[in-house]
C-alpha positions, 0 to 999 in steps of 0.5 A: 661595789664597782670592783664587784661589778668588774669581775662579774663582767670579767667571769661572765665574759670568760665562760662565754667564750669557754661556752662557745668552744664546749658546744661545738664539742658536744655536738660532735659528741651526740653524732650531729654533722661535723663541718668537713672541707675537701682539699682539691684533688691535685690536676695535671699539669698543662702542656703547651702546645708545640704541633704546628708550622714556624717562620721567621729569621736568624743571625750569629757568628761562624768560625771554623777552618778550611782544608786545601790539598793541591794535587798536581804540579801547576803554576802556583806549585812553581812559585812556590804557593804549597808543595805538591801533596802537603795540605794547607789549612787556615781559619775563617770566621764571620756573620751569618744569618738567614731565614727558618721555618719548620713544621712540628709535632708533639707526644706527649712531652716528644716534639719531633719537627723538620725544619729548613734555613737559608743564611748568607755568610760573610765568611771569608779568610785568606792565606798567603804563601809560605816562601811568596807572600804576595801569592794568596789562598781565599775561600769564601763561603757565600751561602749556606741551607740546610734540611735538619729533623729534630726531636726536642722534649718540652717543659712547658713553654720550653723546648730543648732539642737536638738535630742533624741533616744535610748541609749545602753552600755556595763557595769561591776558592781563588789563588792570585798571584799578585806580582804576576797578575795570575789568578785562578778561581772557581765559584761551586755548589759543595754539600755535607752534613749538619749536627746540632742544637738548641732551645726555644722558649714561647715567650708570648702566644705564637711568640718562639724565641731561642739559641743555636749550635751547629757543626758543619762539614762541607766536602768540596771534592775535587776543584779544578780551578779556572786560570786563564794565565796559567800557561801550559807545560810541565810545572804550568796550568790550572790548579786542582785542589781537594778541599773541605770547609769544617765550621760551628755556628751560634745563632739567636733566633725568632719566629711565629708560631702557627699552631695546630690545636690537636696533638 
């Protein structure tokens, strides 16, 4: 009896659930309403908003060479410094670091902006003479700015660009005579150009933080150098040079962003 019993129980549950599927069916059958779910409809992506100002600050590393032509005959020709005509060349390198800000505007996924810097250099590197190690060449370059346009693409909160303007410096060229006591130098604005790029990142709101790469090329011209000591007459007075200082630049960077809502 109790077996009966079980299997009652056991046929009973299985044509309830056998029910519970057959009924939807039929109704779908006799046209009533079936239950319909409608996937969203896919949205656009969100931009993030590049257009707005920017302040803030850098710091990196410079290395690059300078380019020394002396060209005429002149105390440091007689000791032997450099040979009239032939160039001399040596590296230099160091810190560099500064301040930033710009303005930017956005199309679309277009970001196109102008930004200005000003950096203060440790670079500085000196050469001695071939045949009078104690007669030295230096440049140092004290101070850099630059006025660059940019054009960058976005994706979302990042933004890749590439730039390029105008570069100019402040620069100390020097020659010493360090047996003698004789030197000659000149402190001078030189300009040139800049090319580069780099990549932000908005970390947080109002938030910028990126990476850098510049080339830069500052044509001194034609320098003549102060020597009080250098004495006149033929193989005696002040240097003039032709030089030109070439160096790259890798900068960290952070700045706040200021933003405009339109764009």
């Amino acid at each position: 009896m109790r077996t009966f019993d079980r299997t009652c129980k056991h046929v009973c549950g299985a044509a309830a659930l056998l029910l519970s599927f057959l009924m939807p069916v039929a109704a779908f059958a006799d046209g009533m309403e079936r239950p319909y779910y409608e996937p969203p409809l896919p949205t656009a992506p969100v931009l993030m908003n590049w257009s707005g100002f920017y302040i803030g600050g850098q710091a990196g590393g410079a290395w690059g060479t300078v380019d020394w032509t002396q060209d005429n005959t002149n105390y440091f020709n007689t000791t032997g410094a450099t040979l009239l005509g032939r160039d001399t060349s040596f590296d230099s390198g160091g810190f560099i670091g500064g301040i930033i800000g710009g303005a930017n505007i956005q199309s679309d996924r277009w970001v196109f902006g102008i930004e200005l810097s000003f950096d203060g250099t440790s670079m500085s590197k000196s050469r001695a003479s071939n045949l009078f190690p104690t007669d030295t060449y230096k440049t140092e370059l004290n101070w850099l700015t630059t006025i660059t346009g940019r054009v960058g693409y976005t994706w979302n909160n990042w933004l890749v660009f590439g730039r390029g303007g105008w570069a100019g410096g402040g620069i100390k060229e020097t020659m010493t005579d360090a047996t003698n006591g004789v030197v000659a130098s000149k402190d001078s604005f030189v300009d040139g150009w800049t090319a580069g790029g780099g990549v932000d990142v908005m970390m947080w709101p109002n938030i910028v933080l990126g990476l850098t790469y510049d080339y830069v090329d500052l044509n001194h011209g034609t320098q003549v150098l102060t020597c009080p000591n250098c004495g006149t007459g033929v193989g005696f007075g002040t240097p003039q040079l032709d030089s030109e200082t070439k160096f790259s630049t890798i900068m960290a960077r952070a700045s706040y962003f200021f933003p405009i809502d339109d764009y």
